[in-house]
TINU-187918 format. One record per residue (C-alpha): y negated, x negated, z negated; residue number from 1; residue in one letter; chain. Coordinates in nm, 4 decimals, decimal comma, m for minus. Each point is the difference from the previous one (the first is absolute). Layout:
BEGIN
+----------+----------+----------+-----+-----+-------+
:        v :        u :        w :   n : res : chain :
+----------+----------+----------+-----+-----+-------+
:        Y :        X :        Z : NUM :   A :     A :
...
+----------+----------+----------+-----+-----+-------+
% end
This chain:
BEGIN
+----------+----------+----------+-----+-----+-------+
:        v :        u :        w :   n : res : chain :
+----------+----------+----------+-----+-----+-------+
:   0,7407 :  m0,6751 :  m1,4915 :   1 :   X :     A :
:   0,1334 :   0,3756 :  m0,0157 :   2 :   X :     A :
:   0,2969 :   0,1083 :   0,2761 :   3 :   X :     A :
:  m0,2965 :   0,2191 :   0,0953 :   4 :   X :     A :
:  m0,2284 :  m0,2830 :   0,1179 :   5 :   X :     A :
:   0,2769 :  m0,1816 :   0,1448 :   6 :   X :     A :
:   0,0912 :   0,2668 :   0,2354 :   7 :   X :     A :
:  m0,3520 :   0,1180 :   0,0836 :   8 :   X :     A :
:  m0,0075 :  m0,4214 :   0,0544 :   9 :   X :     A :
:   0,3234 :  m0,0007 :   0,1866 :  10 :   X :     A :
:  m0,1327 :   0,3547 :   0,2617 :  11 :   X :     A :
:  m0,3156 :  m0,1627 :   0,0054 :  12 :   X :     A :
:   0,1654 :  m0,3647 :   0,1763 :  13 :   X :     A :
:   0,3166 :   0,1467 :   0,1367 :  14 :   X :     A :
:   0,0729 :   0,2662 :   0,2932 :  15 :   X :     A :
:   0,4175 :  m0,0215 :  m0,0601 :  16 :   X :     A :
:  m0,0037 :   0,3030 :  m0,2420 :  17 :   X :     A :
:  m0,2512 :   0,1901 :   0,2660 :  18 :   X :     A :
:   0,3159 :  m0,0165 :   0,2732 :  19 :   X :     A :
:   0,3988 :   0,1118 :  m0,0293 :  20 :   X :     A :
:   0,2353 :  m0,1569 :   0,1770 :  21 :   X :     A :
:   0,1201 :   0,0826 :   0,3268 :  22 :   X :     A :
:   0,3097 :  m0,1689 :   0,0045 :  23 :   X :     A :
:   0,2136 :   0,3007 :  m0,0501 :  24 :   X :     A :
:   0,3255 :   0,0940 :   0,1478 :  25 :   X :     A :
:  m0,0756 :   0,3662 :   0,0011 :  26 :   X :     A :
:  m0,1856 :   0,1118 :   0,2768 :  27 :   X :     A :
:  m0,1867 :   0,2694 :  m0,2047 :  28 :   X :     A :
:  m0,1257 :  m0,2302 :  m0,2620 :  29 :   X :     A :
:  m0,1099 :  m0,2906 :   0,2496 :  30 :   X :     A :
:  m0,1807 :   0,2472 :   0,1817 :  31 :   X :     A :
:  m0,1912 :   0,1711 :  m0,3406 :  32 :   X :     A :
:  m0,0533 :  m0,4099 :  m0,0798 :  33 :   X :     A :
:  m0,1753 :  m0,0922 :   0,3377 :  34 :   X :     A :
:  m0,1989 :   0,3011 :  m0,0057 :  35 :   X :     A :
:  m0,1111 :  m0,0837 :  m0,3255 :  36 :   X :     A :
:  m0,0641 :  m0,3634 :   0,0725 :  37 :   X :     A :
:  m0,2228 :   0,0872 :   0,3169 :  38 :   X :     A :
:  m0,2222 :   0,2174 :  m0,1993 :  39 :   X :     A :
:  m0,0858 :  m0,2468 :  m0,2277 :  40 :   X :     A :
:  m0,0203 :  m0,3249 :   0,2129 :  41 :   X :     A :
:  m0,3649 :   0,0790 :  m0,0146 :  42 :   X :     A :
:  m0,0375 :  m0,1373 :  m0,3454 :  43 :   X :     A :
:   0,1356 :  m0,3320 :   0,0719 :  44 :   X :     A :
:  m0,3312 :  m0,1079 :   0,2242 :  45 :   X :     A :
:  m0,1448 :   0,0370 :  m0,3857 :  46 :   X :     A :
:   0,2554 :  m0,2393 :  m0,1645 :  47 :   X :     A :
:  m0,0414 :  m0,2566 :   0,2579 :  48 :   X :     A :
:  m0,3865 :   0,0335 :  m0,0727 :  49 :   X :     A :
:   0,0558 :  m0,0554 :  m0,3434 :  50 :   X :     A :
:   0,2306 :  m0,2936 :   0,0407 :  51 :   X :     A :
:  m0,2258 :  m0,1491 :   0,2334 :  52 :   X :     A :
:  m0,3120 :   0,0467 :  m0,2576 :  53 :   X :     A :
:   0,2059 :  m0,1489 :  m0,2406 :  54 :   X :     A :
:   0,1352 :  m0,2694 :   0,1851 :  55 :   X :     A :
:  m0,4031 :  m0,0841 :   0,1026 :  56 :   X :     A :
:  m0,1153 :   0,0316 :  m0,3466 :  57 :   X :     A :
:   0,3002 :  m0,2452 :  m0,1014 :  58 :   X :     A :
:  m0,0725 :  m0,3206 :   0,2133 :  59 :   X :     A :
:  m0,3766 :   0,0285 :  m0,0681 :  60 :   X :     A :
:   0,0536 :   0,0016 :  m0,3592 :  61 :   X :     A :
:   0,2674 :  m0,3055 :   0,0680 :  62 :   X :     A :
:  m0,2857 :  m0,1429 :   0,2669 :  63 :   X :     A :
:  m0,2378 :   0,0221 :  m0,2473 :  64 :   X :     A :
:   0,2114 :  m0,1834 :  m0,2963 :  65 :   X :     A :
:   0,1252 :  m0,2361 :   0,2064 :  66 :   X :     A :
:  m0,4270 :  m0,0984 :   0,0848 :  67 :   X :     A :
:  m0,0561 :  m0,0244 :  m0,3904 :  68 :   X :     A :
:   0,3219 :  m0,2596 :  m0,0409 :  69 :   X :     A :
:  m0,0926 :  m0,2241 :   0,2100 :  70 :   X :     A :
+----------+----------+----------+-----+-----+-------+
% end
């Protein structure tokens, strides 16, 4: 797999690189970084949805292996 694929893969799974950190000790840059954070919370509601899909789609598949074993 291509570093391009991985990191449309890795945005696709994972909000970290959406957010900066807002543990700064200047005042100007914590600010800049919690501004920026609050207008993007909106987008995690959309990773949670697709972790919960995933997590779904996961134990049926398991659910439904687990039926064929036994």
């Amino acid at each position: 797999m291509s570093a391009c694929y991985q990191s449309v893969w890795f945005r696709y799974f994972f909000f970290q690189w959406l957010f900066q950190d807002a543990n700064q000790q200047d005042l100007f840059v914590r600010t800049t970084a919690i501004l920026h954070n609050q207008q993007n919370r909106h987008h995690l509601l959309t990773y949670l949805r697709r972790w919960a899909l995933l997590t779904v789609v996961t134990f049926l598949r398991v659910c439904f292996w687990n039926r064929l074993a036994f």
